[in-house]
VMD Tcl script that builds the backbone (N, CA, C; Angstrom):
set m [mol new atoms 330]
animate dup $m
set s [atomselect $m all]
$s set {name element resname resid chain x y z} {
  {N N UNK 1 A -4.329 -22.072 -3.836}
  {CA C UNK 1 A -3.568 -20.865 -4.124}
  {C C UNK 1 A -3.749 -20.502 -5.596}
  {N N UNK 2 A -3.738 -18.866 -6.025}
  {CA C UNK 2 A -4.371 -18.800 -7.323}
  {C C UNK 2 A -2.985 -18.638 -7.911}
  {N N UNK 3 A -3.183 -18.966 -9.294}
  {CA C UNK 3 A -1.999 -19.366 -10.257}
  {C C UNK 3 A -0.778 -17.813 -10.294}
  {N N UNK 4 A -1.680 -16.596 -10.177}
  {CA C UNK 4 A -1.151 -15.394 -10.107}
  {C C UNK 4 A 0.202 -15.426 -8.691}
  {N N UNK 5 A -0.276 -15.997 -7.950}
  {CA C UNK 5 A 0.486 -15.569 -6.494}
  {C C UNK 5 A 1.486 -16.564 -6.611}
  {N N UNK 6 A 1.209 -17.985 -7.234}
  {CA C UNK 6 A 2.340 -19.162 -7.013}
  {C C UNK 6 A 3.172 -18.127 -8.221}
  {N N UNK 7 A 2.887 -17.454 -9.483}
  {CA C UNK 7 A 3.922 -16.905 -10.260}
  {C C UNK 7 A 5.231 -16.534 -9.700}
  {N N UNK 8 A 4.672 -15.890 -8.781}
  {CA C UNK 8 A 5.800 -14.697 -8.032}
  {C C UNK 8 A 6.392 -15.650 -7.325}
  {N N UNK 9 A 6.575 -17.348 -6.669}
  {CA C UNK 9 A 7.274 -17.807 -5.988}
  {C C UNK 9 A 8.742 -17.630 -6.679}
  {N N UNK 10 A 9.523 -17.445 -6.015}
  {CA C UNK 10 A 11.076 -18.270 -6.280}
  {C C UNK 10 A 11.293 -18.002 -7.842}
  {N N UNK 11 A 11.135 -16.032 -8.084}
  {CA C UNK 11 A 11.861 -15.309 -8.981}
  {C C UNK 11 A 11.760 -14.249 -9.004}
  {N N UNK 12 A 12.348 -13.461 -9.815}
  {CA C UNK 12 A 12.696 -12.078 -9.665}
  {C C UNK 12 A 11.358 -11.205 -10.143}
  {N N UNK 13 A 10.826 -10.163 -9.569}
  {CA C UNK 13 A 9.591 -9.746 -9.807}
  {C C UNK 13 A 9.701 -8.385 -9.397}
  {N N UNK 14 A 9.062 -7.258 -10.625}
  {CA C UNK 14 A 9.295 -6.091 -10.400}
  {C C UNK 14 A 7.728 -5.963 -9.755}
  {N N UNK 15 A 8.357 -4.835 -8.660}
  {CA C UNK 15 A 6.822 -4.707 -8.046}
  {C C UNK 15 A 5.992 -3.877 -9.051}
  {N N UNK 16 A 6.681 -2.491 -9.459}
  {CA C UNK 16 A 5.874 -1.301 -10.402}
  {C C UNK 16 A 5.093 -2.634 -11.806}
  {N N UNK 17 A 5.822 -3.253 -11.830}
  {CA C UNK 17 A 4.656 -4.059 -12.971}
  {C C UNK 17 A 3.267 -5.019 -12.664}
  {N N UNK 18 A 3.426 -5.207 -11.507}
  {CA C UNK 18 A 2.614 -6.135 -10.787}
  {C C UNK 18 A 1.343 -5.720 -10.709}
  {N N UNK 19 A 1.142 -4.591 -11.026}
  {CA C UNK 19 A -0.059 -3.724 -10.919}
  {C C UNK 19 A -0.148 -2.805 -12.075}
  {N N UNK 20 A -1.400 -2.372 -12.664}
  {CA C UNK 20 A -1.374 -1.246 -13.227}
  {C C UNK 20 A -2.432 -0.322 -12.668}
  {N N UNK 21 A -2.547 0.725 -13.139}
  {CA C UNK 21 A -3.556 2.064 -12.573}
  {C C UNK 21 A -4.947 2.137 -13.773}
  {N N UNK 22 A -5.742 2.463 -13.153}
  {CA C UNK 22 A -7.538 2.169 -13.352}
  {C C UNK 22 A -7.739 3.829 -13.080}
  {N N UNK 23 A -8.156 4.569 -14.622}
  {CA C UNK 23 A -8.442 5.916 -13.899}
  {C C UNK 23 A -9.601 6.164 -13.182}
  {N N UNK 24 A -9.398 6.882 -12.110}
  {CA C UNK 24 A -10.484 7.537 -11.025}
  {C C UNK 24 A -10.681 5.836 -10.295}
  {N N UNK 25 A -9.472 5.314 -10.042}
  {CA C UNK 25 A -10.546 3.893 -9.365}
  {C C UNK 25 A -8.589 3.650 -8.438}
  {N N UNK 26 A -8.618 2.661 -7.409}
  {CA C UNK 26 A -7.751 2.432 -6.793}
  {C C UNK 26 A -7.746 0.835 -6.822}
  {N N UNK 27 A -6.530 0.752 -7.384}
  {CA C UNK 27 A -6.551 -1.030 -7.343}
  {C C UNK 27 A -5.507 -1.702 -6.348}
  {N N UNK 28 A -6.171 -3.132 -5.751}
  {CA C UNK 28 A -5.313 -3.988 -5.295}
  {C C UNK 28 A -4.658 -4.813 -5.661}
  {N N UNK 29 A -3.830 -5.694 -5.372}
  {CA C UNK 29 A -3.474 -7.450 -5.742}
  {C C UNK 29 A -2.645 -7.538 -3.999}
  {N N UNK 30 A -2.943 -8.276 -3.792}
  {CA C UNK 30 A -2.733 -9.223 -2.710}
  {C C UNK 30 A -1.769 -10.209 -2.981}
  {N N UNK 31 A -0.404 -9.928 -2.242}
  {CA C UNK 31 A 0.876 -10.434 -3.035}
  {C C UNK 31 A 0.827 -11.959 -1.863}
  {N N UNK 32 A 0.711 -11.633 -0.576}
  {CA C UNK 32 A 0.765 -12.867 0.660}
  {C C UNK 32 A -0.189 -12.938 1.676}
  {N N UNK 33 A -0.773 -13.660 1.951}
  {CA C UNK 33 A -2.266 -13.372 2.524}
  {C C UNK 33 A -2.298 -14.678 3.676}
  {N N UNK 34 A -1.641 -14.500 4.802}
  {CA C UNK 34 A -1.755 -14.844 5.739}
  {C C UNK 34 A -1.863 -14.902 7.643}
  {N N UNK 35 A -2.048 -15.779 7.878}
  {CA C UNK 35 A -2.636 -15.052 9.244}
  {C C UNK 35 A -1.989 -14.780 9.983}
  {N N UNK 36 A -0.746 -14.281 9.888}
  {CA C UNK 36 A 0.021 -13.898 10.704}
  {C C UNK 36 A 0.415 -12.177 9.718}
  {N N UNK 37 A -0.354 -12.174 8.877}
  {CA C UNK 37 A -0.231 -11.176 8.523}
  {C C UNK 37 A -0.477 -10.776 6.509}
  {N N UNK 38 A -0.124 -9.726 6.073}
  {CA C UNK 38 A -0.532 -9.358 4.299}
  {C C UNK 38 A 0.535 -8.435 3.855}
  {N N UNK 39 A 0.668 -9.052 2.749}
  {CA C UNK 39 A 1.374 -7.750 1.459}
  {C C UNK 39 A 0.583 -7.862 0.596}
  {N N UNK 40 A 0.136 -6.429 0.142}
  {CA C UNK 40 A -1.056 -6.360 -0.891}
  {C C UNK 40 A -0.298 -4.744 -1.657}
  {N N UNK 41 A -0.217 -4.889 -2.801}
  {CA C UNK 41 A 0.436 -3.987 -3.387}
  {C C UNK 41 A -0.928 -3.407 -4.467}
  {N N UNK 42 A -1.198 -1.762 -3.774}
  {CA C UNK 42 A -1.873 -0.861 -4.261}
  {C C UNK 42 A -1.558 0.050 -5.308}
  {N N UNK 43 A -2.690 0.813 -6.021}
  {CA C UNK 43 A -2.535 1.296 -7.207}
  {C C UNK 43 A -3.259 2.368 -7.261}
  {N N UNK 44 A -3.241 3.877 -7.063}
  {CA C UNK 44 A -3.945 4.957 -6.492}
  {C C UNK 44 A -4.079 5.618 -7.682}
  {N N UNK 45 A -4.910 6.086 -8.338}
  {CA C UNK 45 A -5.340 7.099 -9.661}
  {C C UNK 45 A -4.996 8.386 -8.969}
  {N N UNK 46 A -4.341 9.515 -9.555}
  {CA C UNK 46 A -4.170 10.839 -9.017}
  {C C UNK 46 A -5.312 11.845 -7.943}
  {N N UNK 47 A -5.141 11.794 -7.036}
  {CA C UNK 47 A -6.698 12.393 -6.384}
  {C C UNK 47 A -7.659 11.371 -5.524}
  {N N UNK 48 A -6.929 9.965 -5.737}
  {CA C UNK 48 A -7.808 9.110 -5.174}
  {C C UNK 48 A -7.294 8.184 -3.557}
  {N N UNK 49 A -7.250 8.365 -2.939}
  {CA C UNK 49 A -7.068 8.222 -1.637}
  {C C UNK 49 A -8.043 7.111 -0.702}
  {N N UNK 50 A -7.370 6.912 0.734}
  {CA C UNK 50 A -8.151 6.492 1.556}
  {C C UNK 50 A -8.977 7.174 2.525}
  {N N UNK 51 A -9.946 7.080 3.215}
  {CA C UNK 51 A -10.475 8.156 4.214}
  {C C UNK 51 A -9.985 7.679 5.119}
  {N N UNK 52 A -10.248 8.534 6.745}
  {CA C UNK 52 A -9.493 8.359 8.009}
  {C C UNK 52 A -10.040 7.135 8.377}
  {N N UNK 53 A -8.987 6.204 8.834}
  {CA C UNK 53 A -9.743 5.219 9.674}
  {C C UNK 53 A -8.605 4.209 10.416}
  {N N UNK 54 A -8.652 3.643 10.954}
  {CA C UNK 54 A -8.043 2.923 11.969}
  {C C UNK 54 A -7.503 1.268 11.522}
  {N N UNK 55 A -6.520 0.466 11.900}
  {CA C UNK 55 A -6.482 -0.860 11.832}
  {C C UNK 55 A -5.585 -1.391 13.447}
  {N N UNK 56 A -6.438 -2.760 13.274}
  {CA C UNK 56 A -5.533 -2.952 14.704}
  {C C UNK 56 A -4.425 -3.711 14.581}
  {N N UNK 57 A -3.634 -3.343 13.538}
  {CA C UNK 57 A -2.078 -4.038 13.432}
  {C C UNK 57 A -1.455 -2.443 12.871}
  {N N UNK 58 A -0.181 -3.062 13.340}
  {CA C UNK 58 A 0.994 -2.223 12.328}
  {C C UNK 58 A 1.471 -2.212 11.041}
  {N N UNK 59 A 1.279 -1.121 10.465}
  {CA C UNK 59 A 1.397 -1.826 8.527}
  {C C UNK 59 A 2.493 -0.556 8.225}
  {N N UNK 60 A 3.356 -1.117 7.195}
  {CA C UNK 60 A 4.459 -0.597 6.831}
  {C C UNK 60 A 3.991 0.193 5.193}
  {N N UNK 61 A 3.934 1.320 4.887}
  {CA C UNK 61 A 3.543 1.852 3.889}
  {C C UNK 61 A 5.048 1.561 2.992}
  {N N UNK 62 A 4.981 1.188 1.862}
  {CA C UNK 62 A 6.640 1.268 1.089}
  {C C UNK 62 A 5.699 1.798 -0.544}
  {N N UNK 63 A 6.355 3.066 -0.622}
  {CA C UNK 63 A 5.938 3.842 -1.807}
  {C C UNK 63 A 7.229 3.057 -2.946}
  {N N UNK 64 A 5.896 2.655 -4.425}
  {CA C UNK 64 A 7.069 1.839 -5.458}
  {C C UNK 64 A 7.218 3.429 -6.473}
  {N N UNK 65 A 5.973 3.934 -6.506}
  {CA C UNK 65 A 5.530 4.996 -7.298}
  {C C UNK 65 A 5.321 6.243 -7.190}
  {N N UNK 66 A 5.458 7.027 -7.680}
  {CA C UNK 66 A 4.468 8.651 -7.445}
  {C C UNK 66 A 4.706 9.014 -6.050}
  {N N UNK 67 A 3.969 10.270 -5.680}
  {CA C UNK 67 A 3.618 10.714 -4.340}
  {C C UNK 67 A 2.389 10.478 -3.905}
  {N N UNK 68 A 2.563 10.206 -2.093}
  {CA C UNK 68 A 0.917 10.624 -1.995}
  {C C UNK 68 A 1.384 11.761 0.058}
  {N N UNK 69 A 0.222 11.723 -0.047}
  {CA C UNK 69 A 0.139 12.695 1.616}
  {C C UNK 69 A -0.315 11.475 2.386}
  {N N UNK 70 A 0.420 10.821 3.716}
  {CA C UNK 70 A -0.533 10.454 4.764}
  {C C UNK 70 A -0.289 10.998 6.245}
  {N N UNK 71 A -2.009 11.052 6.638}
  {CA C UNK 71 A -1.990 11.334 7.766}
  {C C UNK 71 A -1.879 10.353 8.681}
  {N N UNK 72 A -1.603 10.744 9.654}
  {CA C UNK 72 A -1.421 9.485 10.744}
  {C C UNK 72 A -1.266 10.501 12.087}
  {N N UNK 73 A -2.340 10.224 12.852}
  {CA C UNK 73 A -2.697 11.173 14.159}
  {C C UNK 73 A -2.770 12.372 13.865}
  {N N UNK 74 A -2.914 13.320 13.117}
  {CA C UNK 74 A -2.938 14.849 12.254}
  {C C UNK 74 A -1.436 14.792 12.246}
  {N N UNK 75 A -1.352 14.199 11.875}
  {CA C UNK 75 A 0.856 14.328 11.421}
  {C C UNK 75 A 0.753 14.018 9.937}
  {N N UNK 76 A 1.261 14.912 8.953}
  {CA C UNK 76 A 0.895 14.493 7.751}
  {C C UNK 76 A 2.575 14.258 7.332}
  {N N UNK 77 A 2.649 13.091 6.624}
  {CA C UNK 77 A 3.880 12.260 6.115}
  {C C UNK 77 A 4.044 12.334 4.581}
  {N N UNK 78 A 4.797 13.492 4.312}
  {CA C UNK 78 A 4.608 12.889 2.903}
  {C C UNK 78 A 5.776 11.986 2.199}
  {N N UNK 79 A 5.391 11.438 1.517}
  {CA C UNK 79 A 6.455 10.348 1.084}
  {C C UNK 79 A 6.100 10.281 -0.700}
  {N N UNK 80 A 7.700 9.900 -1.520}
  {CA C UNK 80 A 7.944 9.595 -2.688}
  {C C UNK 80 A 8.306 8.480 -2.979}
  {N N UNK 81 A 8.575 7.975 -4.069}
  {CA C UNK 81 A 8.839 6.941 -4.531}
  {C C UNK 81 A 10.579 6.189 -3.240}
  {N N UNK 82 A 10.101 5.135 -3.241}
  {CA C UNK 82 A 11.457 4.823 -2.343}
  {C C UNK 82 A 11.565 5.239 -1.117}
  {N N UNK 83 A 10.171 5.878 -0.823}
  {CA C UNK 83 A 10.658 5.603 0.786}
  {C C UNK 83 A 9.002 5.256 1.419}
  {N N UNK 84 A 9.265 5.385 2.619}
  {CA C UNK 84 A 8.680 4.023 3.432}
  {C C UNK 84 A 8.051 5.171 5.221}
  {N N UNK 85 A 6.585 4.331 5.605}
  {CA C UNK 85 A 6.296 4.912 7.041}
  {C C UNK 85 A 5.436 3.737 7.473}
  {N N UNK 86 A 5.502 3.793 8.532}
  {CA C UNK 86 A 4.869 2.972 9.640}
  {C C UNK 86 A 4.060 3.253 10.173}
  {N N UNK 87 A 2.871 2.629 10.061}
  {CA C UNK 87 A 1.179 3.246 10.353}
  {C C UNK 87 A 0.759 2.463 11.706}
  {N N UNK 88 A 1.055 3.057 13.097}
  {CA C UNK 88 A 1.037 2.452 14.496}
  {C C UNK 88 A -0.448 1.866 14.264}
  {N N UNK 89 A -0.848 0.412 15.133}
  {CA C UNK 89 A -1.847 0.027 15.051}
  {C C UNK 89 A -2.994 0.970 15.947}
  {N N UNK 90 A -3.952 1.272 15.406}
  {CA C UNK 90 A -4.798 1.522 16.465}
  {C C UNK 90 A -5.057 3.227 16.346}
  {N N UNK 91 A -3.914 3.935 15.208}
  {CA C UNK 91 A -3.584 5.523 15.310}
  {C C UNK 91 A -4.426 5.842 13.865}
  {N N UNK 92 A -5.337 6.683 14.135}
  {CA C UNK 92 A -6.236 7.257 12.632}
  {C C UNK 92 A -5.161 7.490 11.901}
  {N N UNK 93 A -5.409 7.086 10.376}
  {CA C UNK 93 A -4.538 7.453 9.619}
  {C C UNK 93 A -5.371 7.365 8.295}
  {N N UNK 94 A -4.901 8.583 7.182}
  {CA C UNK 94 A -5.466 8.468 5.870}
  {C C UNK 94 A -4.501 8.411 4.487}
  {N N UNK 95 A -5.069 8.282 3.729}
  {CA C UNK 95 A -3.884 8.710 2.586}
  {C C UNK 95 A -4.858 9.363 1.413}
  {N N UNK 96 A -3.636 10.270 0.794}
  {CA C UNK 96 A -4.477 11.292 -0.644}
  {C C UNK 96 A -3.345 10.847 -1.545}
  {N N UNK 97 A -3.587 10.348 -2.713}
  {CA C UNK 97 A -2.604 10.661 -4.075}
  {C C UNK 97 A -2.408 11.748 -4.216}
  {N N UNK 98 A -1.242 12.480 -4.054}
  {CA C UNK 98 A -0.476 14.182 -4.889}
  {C C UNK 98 A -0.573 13.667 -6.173}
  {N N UNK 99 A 0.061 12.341 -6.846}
  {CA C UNK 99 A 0.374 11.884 -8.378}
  {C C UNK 99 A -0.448 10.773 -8.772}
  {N N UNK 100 A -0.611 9.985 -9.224}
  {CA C UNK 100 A -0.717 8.533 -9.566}
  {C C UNK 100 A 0.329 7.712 -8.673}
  {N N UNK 101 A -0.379 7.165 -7.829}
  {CA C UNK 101 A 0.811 6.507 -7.186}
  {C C UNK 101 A 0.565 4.643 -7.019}
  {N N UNK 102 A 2.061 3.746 -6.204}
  {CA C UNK 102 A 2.304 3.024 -6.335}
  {C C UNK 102 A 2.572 2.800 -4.670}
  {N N UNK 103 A 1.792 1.834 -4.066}
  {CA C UNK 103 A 2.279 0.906 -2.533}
  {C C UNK 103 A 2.307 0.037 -2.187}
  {N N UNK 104 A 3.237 -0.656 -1.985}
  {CA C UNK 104 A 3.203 -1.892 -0.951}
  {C C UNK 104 A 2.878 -1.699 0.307}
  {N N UNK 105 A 1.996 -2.479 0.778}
  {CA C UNK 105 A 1.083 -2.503 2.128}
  {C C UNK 105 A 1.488 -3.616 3.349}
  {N N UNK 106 A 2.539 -3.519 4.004}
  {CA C UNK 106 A 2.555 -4.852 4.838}
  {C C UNK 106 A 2.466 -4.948 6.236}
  {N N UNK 107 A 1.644 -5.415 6.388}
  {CA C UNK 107 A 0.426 -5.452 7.860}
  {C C UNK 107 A 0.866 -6.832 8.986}
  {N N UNK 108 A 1.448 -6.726 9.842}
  {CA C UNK 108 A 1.630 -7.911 10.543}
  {C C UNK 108 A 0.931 -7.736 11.533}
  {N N UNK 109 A -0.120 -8.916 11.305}
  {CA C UNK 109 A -0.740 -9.111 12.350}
  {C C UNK 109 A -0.306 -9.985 14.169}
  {N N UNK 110 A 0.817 -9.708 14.379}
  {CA C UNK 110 A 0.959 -10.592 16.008}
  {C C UNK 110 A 1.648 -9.570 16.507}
}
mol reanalyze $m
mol bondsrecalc $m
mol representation Tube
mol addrep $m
């Protein structure tokens, strides 16, 4: 386990710091990475997004930051800081940054 991830055991941890933003680039960190499932907390430069595509689990979008647009089946969701959508496994879905934004990603896989 890398020294970064045991940090975060068993204390208080702001998510918005856990990450910072890379202009024109989208960053990860991978907060729990197991097989029953992931939290990986993303970092979107203004304008920079995902394209349409599919996963075969259910993943919980939780916005820490900014805005962004997602689609999910041509249903577009938009969401702000503090709130949260559920990306059905298996349903096209994309995302666009409106701002510089901030996500937690959590995907359970069973």
């Amino acid at each position: 386990m890398s020294n970064k991830k045991q940090e975060l055991k068993a204390q208080a941890s702001n998510l918005e710091g856990l990450i910072d933003y890379q202009e024109g680039s989208v960053v990860s960190r991978t907060i729990i990475d197991k097989k029953t499932g992931t939290v990986t907390l993303f970092a979107f430069d203004i304008n920079q997004g995902l394209s349409e595509h599919t996963a075969p689990y259910d993943a919980m979008v939780y916005v820490v930051d900014g805005e962004v647009d997602i689609t999910i089946s041509g249903k577009l969701v938009k969401l702000k800081k503090g709130e949260m959508t559920i990306m059905p496994a298996n349903e096209p879905h994309a995302l666009a940054a409106k701002t510089k934004f901030k996500m937690l990603l959590i995907m359970i896989k069973s």
